[in-house]
C-alpha positions in Angstrom: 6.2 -12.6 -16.3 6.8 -11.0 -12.4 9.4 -7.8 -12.8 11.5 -9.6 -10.6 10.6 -12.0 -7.6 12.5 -11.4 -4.2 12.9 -8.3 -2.2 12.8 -4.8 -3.9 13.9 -1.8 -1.8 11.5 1.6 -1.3 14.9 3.4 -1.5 15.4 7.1 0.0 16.5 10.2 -1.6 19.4 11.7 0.1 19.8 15.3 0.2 22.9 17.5 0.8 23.2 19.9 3.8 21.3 22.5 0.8 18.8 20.3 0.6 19.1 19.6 -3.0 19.5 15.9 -4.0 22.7 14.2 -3.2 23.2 12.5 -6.4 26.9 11.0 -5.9 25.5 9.3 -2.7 22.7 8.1 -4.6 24.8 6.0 -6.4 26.9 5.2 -3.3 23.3 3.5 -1.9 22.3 1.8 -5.1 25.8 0.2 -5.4 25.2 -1.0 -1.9 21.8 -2.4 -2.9 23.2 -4.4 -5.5 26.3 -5.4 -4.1 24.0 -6.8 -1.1 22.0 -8.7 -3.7 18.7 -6.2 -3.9 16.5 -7.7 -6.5 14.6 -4.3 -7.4 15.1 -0.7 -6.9 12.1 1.2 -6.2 13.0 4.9 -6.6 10.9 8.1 -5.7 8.1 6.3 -3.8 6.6 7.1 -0.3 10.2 6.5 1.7 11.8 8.4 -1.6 10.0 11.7 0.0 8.5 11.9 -3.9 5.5 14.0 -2.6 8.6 16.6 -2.0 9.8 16.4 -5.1 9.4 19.0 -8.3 8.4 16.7 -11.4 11.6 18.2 -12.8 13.6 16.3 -9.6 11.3 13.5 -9.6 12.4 12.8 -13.3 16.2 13.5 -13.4 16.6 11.0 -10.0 14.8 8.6 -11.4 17.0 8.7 -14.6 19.9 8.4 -12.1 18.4 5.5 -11.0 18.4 4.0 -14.4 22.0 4.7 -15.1 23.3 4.2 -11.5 21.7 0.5 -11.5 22.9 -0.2 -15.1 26.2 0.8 -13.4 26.7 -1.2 -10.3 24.7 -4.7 -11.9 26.7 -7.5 -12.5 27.1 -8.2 -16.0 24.0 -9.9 -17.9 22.2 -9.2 -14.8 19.0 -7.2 -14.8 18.0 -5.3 -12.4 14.7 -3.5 -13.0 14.0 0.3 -11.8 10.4 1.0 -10.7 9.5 4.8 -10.5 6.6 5.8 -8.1 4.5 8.0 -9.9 1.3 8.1 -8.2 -1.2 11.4 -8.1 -4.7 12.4 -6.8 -5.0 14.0 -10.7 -5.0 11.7 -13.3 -3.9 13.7 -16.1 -1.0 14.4 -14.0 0.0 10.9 -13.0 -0.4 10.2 -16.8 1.8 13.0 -17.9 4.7 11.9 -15.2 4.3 7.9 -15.9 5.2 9.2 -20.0 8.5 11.4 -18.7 9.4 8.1 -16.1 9.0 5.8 -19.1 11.6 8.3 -21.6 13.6 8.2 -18.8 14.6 4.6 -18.6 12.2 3.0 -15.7 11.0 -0.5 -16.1 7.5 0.2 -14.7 5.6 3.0 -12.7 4.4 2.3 -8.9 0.5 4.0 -9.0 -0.2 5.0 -5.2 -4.4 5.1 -4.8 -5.4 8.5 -5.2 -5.6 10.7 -1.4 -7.2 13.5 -0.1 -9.8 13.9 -2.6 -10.1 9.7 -2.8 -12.7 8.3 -5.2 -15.1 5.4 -5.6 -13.8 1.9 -6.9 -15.4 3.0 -10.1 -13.1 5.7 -10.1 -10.3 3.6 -9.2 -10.7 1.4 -12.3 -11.2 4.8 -14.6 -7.7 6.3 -12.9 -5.7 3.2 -13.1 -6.9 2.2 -16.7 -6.1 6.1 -18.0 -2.7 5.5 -17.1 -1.8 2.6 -17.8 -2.9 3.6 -20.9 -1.1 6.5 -21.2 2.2 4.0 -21.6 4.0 1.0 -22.5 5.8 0.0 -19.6 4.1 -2.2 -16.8 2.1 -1.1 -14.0 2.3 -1.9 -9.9 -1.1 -0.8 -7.5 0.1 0.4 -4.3 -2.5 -0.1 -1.9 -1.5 1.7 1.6 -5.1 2.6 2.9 -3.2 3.6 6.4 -1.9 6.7 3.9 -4.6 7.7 1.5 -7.9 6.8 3.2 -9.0 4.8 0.2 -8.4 0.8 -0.6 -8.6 -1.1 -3.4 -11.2 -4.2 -2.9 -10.2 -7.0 -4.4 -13.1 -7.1 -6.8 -11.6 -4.4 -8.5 -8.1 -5.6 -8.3 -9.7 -8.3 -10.3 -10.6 -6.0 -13.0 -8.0 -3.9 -12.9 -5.5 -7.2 -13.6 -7.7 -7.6 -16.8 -5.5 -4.7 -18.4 -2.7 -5.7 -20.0 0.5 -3.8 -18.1 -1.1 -3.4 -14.8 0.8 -6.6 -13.8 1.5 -6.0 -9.4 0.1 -4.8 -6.3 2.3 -3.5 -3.5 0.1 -4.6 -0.9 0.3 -2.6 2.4 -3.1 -2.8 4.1 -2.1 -5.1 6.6 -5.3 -7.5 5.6 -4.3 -10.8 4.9 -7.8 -12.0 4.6 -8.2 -9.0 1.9 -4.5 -10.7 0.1 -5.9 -14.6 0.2 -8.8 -13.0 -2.2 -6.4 -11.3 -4.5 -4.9 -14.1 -4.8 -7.9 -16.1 -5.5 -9.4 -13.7 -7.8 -6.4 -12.9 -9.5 -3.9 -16.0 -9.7 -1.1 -15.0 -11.8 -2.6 -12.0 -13.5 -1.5 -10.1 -10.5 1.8 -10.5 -8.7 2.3 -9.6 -4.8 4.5 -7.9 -3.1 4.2 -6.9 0.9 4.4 -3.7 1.3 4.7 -4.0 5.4 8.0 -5.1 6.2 6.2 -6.9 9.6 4.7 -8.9 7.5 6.5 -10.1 4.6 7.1 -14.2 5.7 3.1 -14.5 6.2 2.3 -12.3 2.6 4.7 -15.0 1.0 2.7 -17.8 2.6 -0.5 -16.7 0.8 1.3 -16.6 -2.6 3.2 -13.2 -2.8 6.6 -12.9 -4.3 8.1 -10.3 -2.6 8.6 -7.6 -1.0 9.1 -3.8 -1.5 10.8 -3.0 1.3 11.8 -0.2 3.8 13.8 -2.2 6.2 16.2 -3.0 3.4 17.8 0.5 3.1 19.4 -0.9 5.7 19.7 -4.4 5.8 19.1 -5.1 1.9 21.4 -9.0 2.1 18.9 -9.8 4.8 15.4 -9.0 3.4 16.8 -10.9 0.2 17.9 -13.7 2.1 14.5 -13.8 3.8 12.7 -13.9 0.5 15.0 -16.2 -1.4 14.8 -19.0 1.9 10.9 -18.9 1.7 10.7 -19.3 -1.9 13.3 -21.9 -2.0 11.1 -24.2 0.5 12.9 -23.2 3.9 10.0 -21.5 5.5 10.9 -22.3 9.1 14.6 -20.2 8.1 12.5 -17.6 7.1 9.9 -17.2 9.2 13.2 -17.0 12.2 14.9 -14.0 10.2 11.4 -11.9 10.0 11.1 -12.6 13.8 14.4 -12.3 14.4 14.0 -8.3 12.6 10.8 -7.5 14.1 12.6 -5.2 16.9 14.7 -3.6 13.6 11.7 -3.0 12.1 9.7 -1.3 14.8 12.0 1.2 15.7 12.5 1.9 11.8 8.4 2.8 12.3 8.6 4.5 15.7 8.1 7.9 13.5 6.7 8.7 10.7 8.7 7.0 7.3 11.8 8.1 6.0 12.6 9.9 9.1 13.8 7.4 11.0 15.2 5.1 7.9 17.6 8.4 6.9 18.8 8.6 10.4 19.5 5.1 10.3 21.4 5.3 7.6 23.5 8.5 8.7 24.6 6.0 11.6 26.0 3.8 9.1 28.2 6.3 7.4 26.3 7.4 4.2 25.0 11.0 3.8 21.4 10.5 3.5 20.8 14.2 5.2 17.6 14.9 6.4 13.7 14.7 5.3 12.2 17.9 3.7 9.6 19.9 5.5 7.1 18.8 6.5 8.9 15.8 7.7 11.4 16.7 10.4 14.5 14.8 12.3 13.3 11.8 14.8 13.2 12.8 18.3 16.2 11.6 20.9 14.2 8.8 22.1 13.8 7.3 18.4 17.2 8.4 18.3 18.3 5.7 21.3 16.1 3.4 20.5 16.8 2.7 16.9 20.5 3.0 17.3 20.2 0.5 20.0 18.5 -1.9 17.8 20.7 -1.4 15.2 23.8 -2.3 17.1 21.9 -5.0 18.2 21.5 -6.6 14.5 24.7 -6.0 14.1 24.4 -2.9 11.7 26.7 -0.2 13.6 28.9 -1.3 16.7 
């Protein structure tokens, strides 16, 4: 079974003018999540600055994800928390998927190993010594743009021969690379986009989802999106993702979560800003993505 099928958001971390997590907004944003009918919550991944992150931090917000979620579900509802936890160093992915697992998450994102990289042998040893390490399932996040390294299909393949590695966030942008998951993997592996650009065509080539920066923002939409395409309205679909495409560029026009945060200080919460290295947008950004915003309707 899929951990959930619809749109999941890559949610941020705010941080207070200290620069220390901002846990009472943290709650504020998962309650909006929910209320705006988020299917997944996706907490300490890329846009959740978890490269920034002590494994101390990284643990204690994703256990506020787990209670905070529990919190604002509606009853019998379940909402499932998935906890990035990808390294370069195996061991040390290993040892943070256990401490995500005690505290509460539903499953682990895995980015591909960066920097150092490996082969796709290596790949299949990484990814199989983790998901070893626990119980709880596993997604791939494939972002090539990011770490320099993809995962080929091939090994997708194998890699969805291993009991909990059950997803792929899928962010290469390669939709002849996502027909042969697809065709290799069938139902072994569930897809999700991880390009918000691109979500309406990822669907058409059997993916059920979507992890999603763009809903931070607009979470009702991105679900709605999702929900018409699997629910046979493609055309009502495909006219929302177009319809967003400006949204989502200037949400890209810098370097993610810089200019997702400052979208979503315009609307009122207290996301704060990105931790060094990352740095606030520049005033063009600035114009641009508030213009875009009003123009969906998000801030007046």
């Amino acid at each position: 079974m899929a951990l959930f099928t619809g749109a999941g958001v890559a949610l941020i971390t705010p941080f207070n003018e200290a620069g220390e997590v901002n846990y009472d907004e943290y709650r504020r944003l998962i309650k909006f999540q929910i209320d705006n009918g988020i299917d997944a919550i996706v907490s300490c991944g890329t846009t959740g600055e978890a490269s920034t992150l002590s494994d101390e931090e990284h643990t204690a917000v994703v256990r506020a994800a787990v209670d905070y979620t529990k919190e604002a579900s509606p009853p019998g509802k379940k909402i499932p928390v998935i906890a990035g936890a990808g390294s370069n160093d195996t061991r040390h992915a290993a040892e943070l998927c256990r401490e995500l697992e005690n505290a509460g998450a539903d499953a682990c994102m895995l980015v591909t190993p960066y920097y150092n990289k490996t082969s796709q042998k290596g790949l299949v040893e990484h990814f199989s010594a983790v998901a070893s390490a626990v119980k709880i399932p596993i997604v791939l996040y494939n972002i090539p743009g990011r770490t320099g390294m993809n995962i080929k299909p091939q090994t997708m393949k194998t890699l969805s021969e291993i009991d909990n590695i059950v997803a792929v966030k899928e962010a290469s942008y390669d939709f002849v690379q996502a027909t042969e998951i697809a065709l290799l993997c069938g139902d072994a592996l569930a897809v999700y986009s991880g390009c918000d650009e691109i979500i309406v065509p990822m669907l058409s080539v059997g993916g059920l989802g979507v992890i999603s920066t763009v809903a931070n923002i607009a979470p009702r939409r991105v679900h709605d999106m999702v929900k018409m395409f699997l629910d046979g309205d493609a055309k009502g679909s495909a006219k929302v993702q177009i319809e967003m495409l400006p949204l989502i560029r200037a949400l890209f026009a810098d370097i993610n979560p810089m200019p997702v945060k400052a979208a979503l200080n315009l609307m009122g919460f207290k996301a704060g800003k990105c931790r060094l290295p990352l740095t606030n947008i520049d005033d063009d950004c600035c114009r641009e993505l508030q213009k875009q915003m009003q123009a969906y309707g998000l801030i007046a």
